[in-house]
C-alpha positions in Angstrom: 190.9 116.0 -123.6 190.1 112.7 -123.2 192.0 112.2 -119.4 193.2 114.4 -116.6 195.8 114.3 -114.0 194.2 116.1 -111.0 196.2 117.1 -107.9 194.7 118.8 -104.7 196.5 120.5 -101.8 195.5 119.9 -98.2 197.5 122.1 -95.9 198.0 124.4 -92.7 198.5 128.1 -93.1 200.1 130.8 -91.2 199.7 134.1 -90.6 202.4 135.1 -93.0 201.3 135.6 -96.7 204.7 135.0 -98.3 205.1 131.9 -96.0 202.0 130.5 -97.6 202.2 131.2 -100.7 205.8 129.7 -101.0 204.3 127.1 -99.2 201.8 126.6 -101.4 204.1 127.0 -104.6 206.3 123.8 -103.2 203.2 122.0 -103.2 202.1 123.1 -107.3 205.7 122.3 -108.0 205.9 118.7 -106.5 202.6 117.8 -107.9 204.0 119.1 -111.1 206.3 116.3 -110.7 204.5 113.6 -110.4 202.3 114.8 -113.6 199.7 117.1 -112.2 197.8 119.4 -114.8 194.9 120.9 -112.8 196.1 121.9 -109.4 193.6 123.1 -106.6 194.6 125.0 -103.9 192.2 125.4 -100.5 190.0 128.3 -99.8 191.9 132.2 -98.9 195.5 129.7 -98.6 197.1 132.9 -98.2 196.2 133.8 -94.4 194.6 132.0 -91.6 190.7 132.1 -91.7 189.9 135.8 -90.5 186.0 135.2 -90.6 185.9 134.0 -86.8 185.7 137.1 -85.6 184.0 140.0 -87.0 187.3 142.8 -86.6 187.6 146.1 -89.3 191.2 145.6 -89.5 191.1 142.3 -91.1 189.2 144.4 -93.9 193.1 145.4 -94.9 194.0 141.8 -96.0 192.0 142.4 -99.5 193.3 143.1 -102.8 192.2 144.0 -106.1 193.1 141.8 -109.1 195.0 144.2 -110.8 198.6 144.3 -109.0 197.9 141.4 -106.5 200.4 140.2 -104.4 200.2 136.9 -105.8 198.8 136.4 -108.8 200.6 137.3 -111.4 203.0 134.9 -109.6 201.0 132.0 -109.6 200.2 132.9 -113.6 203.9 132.5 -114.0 203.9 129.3 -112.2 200.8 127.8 -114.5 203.1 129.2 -118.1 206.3 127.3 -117.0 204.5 124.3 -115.8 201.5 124.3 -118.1 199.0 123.8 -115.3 195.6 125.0 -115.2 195.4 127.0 -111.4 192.0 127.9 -109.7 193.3 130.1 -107.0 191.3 131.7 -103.7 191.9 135.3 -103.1 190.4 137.5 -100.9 189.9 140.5 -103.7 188.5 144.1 -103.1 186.9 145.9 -105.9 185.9 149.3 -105.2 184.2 149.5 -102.2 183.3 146.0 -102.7 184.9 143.1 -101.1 184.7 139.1 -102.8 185.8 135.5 -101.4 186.8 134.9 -104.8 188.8 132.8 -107.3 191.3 133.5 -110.5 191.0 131.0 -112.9 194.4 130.4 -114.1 194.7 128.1 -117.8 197.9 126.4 -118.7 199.4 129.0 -120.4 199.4 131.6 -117.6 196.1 133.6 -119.0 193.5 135.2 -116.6 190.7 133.4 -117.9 188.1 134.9 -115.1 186.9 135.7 -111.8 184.6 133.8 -110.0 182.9 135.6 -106.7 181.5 133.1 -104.0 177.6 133.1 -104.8 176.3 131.8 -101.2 178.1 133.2 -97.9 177.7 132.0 -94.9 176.7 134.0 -91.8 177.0 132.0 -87.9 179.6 131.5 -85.0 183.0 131.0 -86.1 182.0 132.0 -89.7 180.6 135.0 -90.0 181.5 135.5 -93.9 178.7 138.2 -94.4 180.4 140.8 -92.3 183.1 140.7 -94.9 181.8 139.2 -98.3 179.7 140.5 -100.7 177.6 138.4 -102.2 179.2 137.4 -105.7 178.0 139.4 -108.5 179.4 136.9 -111.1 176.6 133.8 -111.3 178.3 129.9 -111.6 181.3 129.7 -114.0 182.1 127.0 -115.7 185.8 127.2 -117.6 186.7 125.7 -120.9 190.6 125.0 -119.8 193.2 123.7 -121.8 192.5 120.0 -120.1 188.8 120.0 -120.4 185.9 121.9 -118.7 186.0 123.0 -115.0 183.3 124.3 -112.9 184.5 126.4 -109.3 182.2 127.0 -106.3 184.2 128.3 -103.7 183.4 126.4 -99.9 179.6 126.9 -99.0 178.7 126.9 -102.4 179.7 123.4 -102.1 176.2 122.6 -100.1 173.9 123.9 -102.7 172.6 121.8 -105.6 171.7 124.4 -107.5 175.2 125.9 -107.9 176.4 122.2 -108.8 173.9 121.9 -111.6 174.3 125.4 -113.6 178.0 124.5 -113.9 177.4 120.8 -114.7 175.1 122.4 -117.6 177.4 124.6 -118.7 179.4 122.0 -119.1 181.7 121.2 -116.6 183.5 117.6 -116.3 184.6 118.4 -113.7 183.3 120.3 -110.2 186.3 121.7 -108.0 185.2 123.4 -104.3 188.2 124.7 -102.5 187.2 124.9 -98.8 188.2 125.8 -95.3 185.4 124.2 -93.2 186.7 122.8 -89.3 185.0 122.4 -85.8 182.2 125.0 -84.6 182.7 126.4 -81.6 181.9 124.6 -78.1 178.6 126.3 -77.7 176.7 125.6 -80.8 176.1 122.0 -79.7 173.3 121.5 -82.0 175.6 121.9 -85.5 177.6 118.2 -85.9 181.7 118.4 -86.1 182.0 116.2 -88.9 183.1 115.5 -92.6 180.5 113.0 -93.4 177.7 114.9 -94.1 180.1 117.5 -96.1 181.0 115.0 -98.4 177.8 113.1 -98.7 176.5 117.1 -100.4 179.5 116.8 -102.6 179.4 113.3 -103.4 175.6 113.8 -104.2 176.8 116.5 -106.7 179.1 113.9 -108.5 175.8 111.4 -108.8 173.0 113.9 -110.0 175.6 115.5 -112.5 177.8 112.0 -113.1 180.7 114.3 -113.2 183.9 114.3 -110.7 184.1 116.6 -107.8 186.9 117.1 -105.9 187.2 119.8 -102.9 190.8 120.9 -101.1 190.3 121.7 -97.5 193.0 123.3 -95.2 194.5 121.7 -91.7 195.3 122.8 -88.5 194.4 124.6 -85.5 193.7 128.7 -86.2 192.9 131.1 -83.1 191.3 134.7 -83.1 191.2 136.1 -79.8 189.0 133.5 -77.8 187.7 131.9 -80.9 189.4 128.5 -82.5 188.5 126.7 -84.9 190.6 122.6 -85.9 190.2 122.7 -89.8 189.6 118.8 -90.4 191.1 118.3 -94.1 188.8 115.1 -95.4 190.0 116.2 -98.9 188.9 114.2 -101.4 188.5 113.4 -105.3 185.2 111.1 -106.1 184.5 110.0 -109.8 181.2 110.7 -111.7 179.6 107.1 -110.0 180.1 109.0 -106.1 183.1 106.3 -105.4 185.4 108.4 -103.7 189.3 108.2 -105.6 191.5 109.3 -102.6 191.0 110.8 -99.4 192.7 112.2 -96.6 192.4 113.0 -92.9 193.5 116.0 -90.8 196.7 114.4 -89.8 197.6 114.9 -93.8 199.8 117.9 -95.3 200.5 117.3 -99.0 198.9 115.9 -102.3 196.2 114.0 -103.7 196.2 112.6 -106.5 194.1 111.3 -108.6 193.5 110.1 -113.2 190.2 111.3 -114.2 188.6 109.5 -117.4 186.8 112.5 -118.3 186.1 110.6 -121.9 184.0 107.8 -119.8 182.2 110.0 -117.9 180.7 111.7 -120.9 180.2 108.3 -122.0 177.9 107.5 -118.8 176.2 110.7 -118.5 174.4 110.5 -121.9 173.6 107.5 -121.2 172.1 107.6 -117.6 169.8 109.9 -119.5 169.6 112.6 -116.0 170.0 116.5 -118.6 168.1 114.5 -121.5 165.0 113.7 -119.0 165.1 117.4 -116.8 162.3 119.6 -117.3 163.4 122.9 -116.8 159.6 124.7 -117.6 158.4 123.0 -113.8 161.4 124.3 -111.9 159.8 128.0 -111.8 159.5 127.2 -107.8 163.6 127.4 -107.8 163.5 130.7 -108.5 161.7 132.0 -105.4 162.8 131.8 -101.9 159.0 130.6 -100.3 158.5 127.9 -103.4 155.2 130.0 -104.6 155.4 131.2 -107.9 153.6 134.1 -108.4 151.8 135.1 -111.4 
């Protein structure tokens, strides 16, 4: 495919799965109207975000792929409408529980699973009492309207994730997200989108590929613990201009015609895969930088 019609979701969620799910559905099916053929949905849509609070209860919100709640629906809703669907789920395997992601093509087939590779562990998001650490590496998917890499939220701050999909070949980098305030005390961490983006958008340069990321709304509370998701959704083309963006005051789509023909085009030619050299990166593979013999 030569061009793609990309729609994200910014929204609020409740603490009713069915509500958000049909919630989300309206959404797929009104960006289905205006021409929409990858749609991406924000991070775990289908509950408020649990990971405030550390609680054993919330444990009960997971499911395993086979027999979800959901899925299977939302592989009916990618057949009728031919849309390619990366969707969030909170999956348990085993004794094993994933932030994860279904990749959904356009005619309703599972292509994969995709298990969140870097979780994050601090006040408000404490990810690691609940997540284990994705056993699945980076996926990059060949869909039906050309090749899509998924990190799922804090993967979205980690160049290395960005660059193994972008050389598997991804046109495209998706990150759906559910990223808001910290809480009151931890002063020294900034409440903003800027610096978000400005990882994402550096993603789009290095790579000159899109990237687009679908962050929830609204105001979620756990106990004594809130958090005011900030939305900042945005599509930005392989050059880092961002395409459309919107603010927490948002519910709805974004929309946006990628030229995944002329990026190509420019990423030959800005010469950044042709001039790598992979044999000096052995540092990348350890956590202190020494490479031992």
């Amino acid at each position: 495919m030569s061009r793609m019609q990309l729609a994200l979701v910014q929204m609020s969620m409740s603490r009713d799965m069915a509500e958000n799910v049909a919630k989300a559905e309206s959404y797929v099916l009104e960006a289905v109207k205006q021409g929409a053929q990858v749609v991406l949905l924000p991070e775990l849509f289908e509950n408020h975000y649990f990971c405030q609070l550390e609680r054993e209860e919330y444990f009960a919100w997971a499911h395993p792929v086979e027999g979800h709640p959901f899925l299977g629906q939302m592989q009916k809703l990618a057949a009728a409408h031919k849309l390619v669907l990366p969707v969030s789920f909170f999956e348990r395997a085993g004794q094993a529980h994933f932030n994860s992601l279904a990749m959904i093509n356009a005619d309703g087939s599972l292509m994969g699973i995709y298990r969140k590779s870097h979780i994050p562990d601090g006040p408000g998001y404490e990810e690691k009492y609940y997540f284990n650490v994705g056993d699945t590496g980076f996926k990059t998917w060949n869909t039906r309207y050309g090749s899509i890499g998924v990190g799922i939220c804090w993967d979205q701050w980690f160049p290395e994730c960005a660059r193994a999909m972008a050389l598997q070949g991804a046109d495209l980098l998706l990150y759906p997200t559910a990223i808001g305030s910290e809480p009151a005390d931890q002063v020294e961490t900034p409440n903003t989108p800027d610096m978000w983006q400005r990882a994402m958008i550096g993603h789009a340069v290095h790579n000159s590929c899109y990237v687009a990321a679908a962050n929830r709304i609204g105001t979620e509370c756990f106990e004594n613990s809130r958090c005011d998701f900030y939305g900042h959704s945005f599509i930005c083309d392989y050059r880092g201009d961002k395409l459309v963006e919107k603010k927490a005051d948002y519910s709805g789509l974004l929309t946006a015609e990628l030229d995944l023909a002329a990026a190509r085009t420019f990423r030959a030619g800005m010469g950044f895969f042709r001039d790598r050299r992979p044999e000096l990166y052995r540092s990348l593979l350890t956590l202190d930088g020494k490479v031992k013999s």
